[in-house]
N, C-alpha and C positions, 0 to 999 in steps of 0.2 A: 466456549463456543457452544452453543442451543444445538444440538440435535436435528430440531423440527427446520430448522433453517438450513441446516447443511441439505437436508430433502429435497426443501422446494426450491432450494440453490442449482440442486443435481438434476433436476427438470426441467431447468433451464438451457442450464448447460450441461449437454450430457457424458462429457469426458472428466474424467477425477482429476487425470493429471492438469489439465487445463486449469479447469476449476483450485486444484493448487493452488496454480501458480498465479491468477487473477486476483484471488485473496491475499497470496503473501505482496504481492507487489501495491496491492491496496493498503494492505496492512501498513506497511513501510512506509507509502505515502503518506499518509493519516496520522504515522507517528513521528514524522517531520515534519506536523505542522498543517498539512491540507485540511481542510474542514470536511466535514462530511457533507454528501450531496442529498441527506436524506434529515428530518428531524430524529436525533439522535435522543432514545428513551434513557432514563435513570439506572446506572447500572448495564450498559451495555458496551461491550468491550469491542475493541478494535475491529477482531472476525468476524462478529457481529453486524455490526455497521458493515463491514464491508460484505458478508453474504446480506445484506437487508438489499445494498444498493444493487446488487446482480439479479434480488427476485424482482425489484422494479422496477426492472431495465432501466437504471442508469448508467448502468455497466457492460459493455456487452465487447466480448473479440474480432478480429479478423484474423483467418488464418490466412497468410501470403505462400506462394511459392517457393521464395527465395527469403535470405534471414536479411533481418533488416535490424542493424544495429539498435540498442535502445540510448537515446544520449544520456551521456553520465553529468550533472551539474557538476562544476569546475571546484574543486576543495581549496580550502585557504593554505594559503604559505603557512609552512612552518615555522617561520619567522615571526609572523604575526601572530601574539597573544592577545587573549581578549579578557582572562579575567584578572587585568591590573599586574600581574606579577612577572618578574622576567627571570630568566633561569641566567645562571655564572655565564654564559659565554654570548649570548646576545647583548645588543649593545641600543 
């Protein structure tokens, strides 16, 4: 993570904790596959990308009154294997 970005990240938005948490959950995003919403340079990592997309305003919060669950995508059965092999007890 760049330094100079975490800055002009924190002038944005100006709570750390937030600021956190907006990047790890981008981060997380990002590395399940979402594309970045920004042209993504040579060498730049995940945090990166994601404090680039909050300096320009791609990114931005709402803080609500009340908690408001986040939805969880739905995980696969553990039944269902995907890479060809089956373990002794599934059929």
């Amino acid at each position: 993570m760049q330094a100079h970005l975490l800055e002009q990240a924190l002038s944005v938005i100006k709570s750390e904790q937030i600021l956190v948490n907006i990047i790890s959950r981008r981060v997380r995003q990002l590395s399940n596959g979402q594309r970045p919403m920004i042209a993504a340079e040579f060498r730049m990592g995940l945090a990166d990308i994601a404090l680039t997309e909050v300096i320009e305003g791609h990114i931005t919060f709402e803080q609500t009154s009340e908690f408001i669950a986040e939805p969880i995508a739905a995980h696969r059965s553990n039944d269902r294997q995907t890479d060809g092999w089956r373990s002794s007890d599934s059929k």
